[in-house]
N, C-alpha and C positions, 0 to 999 in steps of 0.2 A: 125715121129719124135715128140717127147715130145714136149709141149709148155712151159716156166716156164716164170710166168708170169713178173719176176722179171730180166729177162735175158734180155735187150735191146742190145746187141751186133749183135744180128740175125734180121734185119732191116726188111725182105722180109716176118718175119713171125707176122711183128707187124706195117704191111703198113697201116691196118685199123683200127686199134689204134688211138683214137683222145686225145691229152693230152692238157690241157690247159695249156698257157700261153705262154714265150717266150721260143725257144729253146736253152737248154743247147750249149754252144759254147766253152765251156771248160771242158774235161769229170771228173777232179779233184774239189773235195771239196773244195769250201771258204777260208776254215783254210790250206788249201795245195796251194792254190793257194795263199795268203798272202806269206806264208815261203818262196813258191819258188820266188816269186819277192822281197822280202827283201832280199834272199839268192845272186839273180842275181843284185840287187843294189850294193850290199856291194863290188861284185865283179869286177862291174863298176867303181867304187871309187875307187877300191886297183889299178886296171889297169890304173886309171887316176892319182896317185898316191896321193888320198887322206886317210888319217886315220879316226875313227872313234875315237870320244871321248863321252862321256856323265858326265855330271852334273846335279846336281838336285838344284834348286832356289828355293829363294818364288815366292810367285804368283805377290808380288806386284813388283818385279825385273823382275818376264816372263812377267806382263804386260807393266815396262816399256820399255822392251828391244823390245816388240813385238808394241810398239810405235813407239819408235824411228827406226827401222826397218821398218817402213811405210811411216814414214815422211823423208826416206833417199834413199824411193824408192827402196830397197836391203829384200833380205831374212833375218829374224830374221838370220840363220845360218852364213851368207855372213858378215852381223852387228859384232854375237860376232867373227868371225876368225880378222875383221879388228879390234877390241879394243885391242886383245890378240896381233898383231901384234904391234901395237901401245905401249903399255904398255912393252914388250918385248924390242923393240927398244932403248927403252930412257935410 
């Protein structure tokens, strides 16, 4: 049987193969392996029955919101749902 040296599926024919470093433990690519855990978050959320929103700030409102979000002991995220709760309310 051919060898192709590029074929790591066939284990038995690449036992004496020494490759450095730490071994792959996920067979998907970095960029696939992101997708697929933002894809399995979002889906966590929906089933927790949270929505996703996005807005875009200045820096100097993400750095205060990412202040007071530390000084309240809470995730910047946890921060803005309770101001928008607040503000909603009144």
């Amino acid at each position: 049987m051919a060898k192709i040296a590029t074929d790591r599926t066939t284990i038995d024919l690449f036992a004496a193969d020494k490759r450095p470093g730490r071994p792959k433990t996920n067979p998907l690519p970095r960029q696939e392996q992101l997708k697929l855990n933002k894809r399995n978050q979002i889906k966590r959320d929906r089933n927790n029955g949270l929505k996703r929103i996005e807005c875009k700030v200045s820096a100097q409102l993400y750095d205060a919101l990412s202040l007071a979000a530390e000084q309240a002991n809470t995730t910047r995220s946890n921060l803005i749902e309770q101001l928008l709760e607040q503000a909603l309310s009144r």
